[in-house]
LOMITOR-611489 format. One record per residue (C-alpha): residue number from 1; x, y negated, z; residue in one letter. Coordinates in steps of 0.02 Angstrom, whole numbers, always signed. Layout:
N
<node resi="NUM" x="X" y="Y" z="Z" resn="A"/>
...
//
This chain:
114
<node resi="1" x="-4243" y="-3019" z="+2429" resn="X"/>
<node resi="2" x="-4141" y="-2912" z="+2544" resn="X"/>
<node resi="3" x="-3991" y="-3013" z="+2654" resn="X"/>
<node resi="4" x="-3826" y="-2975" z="+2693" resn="X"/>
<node resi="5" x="-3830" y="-2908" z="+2881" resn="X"/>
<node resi="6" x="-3679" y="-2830" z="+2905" resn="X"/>
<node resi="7" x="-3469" y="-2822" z="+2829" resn="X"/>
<node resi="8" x="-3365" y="-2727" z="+2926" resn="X"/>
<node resi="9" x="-3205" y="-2719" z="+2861" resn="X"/>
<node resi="10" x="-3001" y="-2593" z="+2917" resn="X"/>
<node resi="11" x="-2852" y="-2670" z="+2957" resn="X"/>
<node resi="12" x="-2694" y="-2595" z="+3013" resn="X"/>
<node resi="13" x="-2665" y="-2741" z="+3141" resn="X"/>
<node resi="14" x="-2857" y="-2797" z="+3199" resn="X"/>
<node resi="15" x="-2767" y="-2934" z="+3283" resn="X"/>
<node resi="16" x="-2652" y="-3005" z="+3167" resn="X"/>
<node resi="17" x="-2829" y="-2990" z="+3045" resn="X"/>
<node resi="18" x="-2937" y="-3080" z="+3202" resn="X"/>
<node resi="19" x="-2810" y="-3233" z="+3205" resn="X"/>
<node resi="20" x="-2801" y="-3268" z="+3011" resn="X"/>
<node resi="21" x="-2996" y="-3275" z="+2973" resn="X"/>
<node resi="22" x="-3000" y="-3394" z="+3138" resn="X"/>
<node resi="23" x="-2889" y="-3508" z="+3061" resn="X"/>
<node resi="24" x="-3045" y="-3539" z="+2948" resn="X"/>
<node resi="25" x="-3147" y="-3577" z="+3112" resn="X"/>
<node resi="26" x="-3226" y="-3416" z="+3144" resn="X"/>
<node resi="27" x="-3243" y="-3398" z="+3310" resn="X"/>
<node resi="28" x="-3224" y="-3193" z="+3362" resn="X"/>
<node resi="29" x="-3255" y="-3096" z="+3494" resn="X"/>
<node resi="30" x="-3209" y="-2880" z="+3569" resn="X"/>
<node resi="31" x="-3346" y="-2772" z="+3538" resn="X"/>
<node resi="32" x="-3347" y="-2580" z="+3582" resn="X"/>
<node resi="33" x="-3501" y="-2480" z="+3541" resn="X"/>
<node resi="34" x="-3519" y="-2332" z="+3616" resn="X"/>
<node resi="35" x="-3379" y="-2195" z="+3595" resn="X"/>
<node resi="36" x="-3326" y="-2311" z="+3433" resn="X"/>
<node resi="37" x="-3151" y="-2423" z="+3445" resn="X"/>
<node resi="38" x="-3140" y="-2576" z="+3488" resn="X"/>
<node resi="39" x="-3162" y="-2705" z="+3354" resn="X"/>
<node resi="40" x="-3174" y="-2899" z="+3321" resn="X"/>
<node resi="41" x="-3351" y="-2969" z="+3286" resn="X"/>
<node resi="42" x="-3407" y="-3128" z="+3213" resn="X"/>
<node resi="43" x="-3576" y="-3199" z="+3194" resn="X"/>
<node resi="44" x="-3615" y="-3302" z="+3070" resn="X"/>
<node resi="45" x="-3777" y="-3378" z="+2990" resn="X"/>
<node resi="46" x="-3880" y="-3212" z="+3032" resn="X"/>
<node resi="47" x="-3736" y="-3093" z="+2957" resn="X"/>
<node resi="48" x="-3598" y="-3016" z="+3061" resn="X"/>
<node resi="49" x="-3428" y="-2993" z="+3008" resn="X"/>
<node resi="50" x="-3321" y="-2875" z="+3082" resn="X"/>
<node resi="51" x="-3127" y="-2804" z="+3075" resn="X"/>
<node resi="52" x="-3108" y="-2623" z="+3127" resn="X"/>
<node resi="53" x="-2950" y="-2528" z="+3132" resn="X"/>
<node resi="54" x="-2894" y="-2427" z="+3006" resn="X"/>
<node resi="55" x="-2926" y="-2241" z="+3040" resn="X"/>
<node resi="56" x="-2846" y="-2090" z="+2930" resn="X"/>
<node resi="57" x="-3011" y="-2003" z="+2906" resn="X"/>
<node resi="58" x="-3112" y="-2156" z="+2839" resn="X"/>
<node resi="59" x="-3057" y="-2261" z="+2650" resn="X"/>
<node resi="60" x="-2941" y="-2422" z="+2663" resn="X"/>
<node resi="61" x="-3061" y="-2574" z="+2618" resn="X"/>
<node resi="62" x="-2919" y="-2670" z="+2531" resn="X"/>
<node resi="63" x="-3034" y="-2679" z="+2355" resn="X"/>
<node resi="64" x="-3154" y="-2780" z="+2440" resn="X"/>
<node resi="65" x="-3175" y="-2934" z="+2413" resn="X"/>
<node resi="66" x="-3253" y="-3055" z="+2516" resn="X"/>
<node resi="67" x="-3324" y="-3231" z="+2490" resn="X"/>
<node resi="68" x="-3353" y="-3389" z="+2610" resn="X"/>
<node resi="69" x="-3423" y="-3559" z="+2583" resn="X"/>
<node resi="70" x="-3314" y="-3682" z="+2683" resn="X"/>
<node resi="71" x="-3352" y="-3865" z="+2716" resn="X"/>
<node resi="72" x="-3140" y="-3896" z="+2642" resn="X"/>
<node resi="73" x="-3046" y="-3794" z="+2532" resn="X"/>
<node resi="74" x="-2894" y="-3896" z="+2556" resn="X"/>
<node resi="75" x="-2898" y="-3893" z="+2761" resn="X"/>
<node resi="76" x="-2936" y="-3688" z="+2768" resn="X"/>
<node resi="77" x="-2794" y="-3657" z="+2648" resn="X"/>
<node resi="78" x="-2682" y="-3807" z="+2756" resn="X"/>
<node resi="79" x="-2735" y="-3701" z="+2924" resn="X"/>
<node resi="80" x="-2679" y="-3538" z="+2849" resn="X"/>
<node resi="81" x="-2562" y="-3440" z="+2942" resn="X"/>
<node resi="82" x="-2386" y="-3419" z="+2838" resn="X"/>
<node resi="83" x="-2428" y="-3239" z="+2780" resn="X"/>
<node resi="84" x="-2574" y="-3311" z="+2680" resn="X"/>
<node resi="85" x="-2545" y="-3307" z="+2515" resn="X"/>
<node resi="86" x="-2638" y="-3429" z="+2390" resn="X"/>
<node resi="87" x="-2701" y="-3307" z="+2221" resn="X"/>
<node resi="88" x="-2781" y="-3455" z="+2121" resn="X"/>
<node resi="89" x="-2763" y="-3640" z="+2174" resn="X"/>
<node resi="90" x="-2910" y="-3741" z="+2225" resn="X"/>
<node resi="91" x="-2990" y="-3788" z="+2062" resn="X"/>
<node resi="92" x="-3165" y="-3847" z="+1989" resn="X"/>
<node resi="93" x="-3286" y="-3734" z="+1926" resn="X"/>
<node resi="94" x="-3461" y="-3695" z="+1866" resn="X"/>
<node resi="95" x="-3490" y="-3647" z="+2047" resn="X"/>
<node resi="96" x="-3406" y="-3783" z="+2134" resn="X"/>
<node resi="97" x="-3244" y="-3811" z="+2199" resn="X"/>
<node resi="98" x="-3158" y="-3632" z="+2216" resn="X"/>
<node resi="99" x="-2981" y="-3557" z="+2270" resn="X"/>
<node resi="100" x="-2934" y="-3359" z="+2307" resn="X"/>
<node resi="101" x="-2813" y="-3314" z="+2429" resn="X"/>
<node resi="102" x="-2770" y="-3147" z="+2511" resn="X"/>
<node resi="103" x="-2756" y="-3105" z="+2694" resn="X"/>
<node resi="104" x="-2624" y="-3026" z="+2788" resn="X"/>
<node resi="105" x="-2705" y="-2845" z="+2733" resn="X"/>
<node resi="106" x="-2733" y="-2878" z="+2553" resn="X"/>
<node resi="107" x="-2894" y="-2921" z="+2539" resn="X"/>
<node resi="108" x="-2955" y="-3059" z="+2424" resn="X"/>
<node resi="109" x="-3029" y="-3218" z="+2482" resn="X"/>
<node resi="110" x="-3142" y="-3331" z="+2382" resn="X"/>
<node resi="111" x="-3177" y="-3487" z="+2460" resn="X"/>
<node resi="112" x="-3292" y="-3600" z="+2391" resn="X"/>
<node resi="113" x="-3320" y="-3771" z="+2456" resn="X"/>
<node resi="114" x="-3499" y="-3831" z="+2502" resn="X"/>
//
């Protein structure tokens, strides 16, 4: 069964992107390959995340949507910077414990706790 290597996501403000997915403990660091701009990279478990900037030529990644199992639902969502903005409260489901937020860009967040 094939694994997730690789999401690589645009923001308009890498930064701003960098310090609101740390708030859940990733820890990031500046990556440049080659003639390519300079991004924010996080490994994690075998799979790399990564925030880009947005660039003109290439599509906005807004209609992604992106998952992560967290350890507590209730201390991400406490850590949150104030431009988070909770989509569906923590909550109970056939899954597990689950809440959807959205980050500073617009992507939404499902977090599901371990």
């Amino acid at each position: 069964m094939p694994l997730i290597s690789l999401v690589c996501i645009r923001a308009s403000d890498p930064d701003r992107l960098a310090r609101f997915y740390s708030s859940f403990g990733m820890q990031f660091v500046r990556e440049k390959h080659g003639g390519g701009p300079e991004h924010y990279s996080c490994s994690m478990g075998g799979s790399v995340f990564e925030i880009y900037p947005s660039v003109p030529s290439e599509p906005e990644t807004r209609a992604t949507r992106l998952g992560f199992t967290v350890d507590s639902i209730e201390r991400v969502i406490g850590g949150l910077p104030a431009d988070a903005c909770v989509i569906n409260a923590p909550k109970n489901t056939r899954w597990g414990r689950r809440a959807v937020i959205q980050d500073p860009e617009g992507h939404k967040v499902e977090l599901l706790e371990q």
